[in-house]
C-alpha positions in Angstrom: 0.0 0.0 0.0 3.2 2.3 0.6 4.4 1.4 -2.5 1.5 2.5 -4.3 0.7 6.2 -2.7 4.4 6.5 -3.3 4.0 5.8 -7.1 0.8 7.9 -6.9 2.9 11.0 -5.7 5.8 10.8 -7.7 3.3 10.5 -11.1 1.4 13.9 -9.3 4.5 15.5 -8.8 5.9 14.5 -12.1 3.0 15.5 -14.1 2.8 18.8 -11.9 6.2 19.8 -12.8 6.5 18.6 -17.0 3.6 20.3 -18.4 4.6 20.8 -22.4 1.1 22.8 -23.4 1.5 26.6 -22.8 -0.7 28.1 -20.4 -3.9 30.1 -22.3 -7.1 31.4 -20.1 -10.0 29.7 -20.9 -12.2 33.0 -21.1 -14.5 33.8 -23.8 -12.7 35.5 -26.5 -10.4 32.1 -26.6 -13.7 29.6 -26.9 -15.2 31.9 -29.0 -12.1 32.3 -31.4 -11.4 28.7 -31.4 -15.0 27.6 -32.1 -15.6 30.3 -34.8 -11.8 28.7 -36.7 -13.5 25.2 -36.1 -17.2 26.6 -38.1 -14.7 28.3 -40.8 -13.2 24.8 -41.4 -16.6 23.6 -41.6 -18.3 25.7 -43.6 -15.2 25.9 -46.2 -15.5 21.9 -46.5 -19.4 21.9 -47.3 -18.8 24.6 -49.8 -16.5 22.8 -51.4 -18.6 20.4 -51.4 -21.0 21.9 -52.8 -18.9 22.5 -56.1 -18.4 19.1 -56.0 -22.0 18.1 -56.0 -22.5 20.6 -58.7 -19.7 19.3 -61.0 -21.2 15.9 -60.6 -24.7 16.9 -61.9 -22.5 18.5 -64.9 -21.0 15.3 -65.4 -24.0 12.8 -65.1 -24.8 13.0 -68.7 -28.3 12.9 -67.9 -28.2 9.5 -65.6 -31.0 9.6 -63.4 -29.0 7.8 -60.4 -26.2 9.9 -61.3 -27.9 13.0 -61.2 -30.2 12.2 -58.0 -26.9 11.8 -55.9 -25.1 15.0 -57.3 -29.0 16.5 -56.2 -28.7 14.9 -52.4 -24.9 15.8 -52.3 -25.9 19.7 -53.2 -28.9 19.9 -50.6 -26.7 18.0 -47.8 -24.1 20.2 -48.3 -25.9 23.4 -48.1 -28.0 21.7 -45.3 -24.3 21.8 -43.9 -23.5 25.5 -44.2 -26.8 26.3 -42.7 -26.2 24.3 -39.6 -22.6 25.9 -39.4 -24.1 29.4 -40.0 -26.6 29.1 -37.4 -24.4 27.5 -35.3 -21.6 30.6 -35.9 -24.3 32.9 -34.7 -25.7 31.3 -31.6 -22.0 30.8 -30.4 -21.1 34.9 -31.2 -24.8 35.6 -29.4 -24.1 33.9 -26.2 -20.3 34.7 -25.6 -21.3 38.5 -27.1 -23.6 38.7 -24.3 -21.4 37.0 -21.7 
């Protein structure tokens, strides 16, 4: 039992002493700057996918199949940037009133 609060201290102490991550204050402005790169990110990949979608549809060639999944990738993706929008602007709400 000696042993192990002895093992437990040194990996507290250890740990305590070797911390490699800087040291940034988790107020608002960080969250809120972090979470609005994270929607950014997000948005940028559904617009992109987006022109995809829409380059598909060129490219079907009339294929019914073909054209209904360049359809469903267009309306998910946009589905996508609304979610991210709204999302960005309930985030920027609460923290701006914070």
């Amino acid at each position: 039992m000696n042993r192990l609060i002895f093992y437990l201290a040194t990996a507290v102490t250890t740990t305590q002493l070797y911390n490699p991550f800087p040291k940034v204050p988790a107020d608002s402005t960080t969250i809120s700057n972090i979470l609005n790169l994270i929607f950014t990110i997000v948005g940028a990949v559904a617009f992109l996918f987006v022109i995809l979608g829409g380059f598909k549809y060129v490219v079907s060639g009339g294929d019914p199949q073909s054209t209904a999944k360049a359809k469903n990738t267009i309306i998910y993706a946009a589905v996508g940037l609304i979610i991210t929008l709204v999302a960005s602007l309930i985030v920027n709400f609460v923290f701006g009133n914070l």
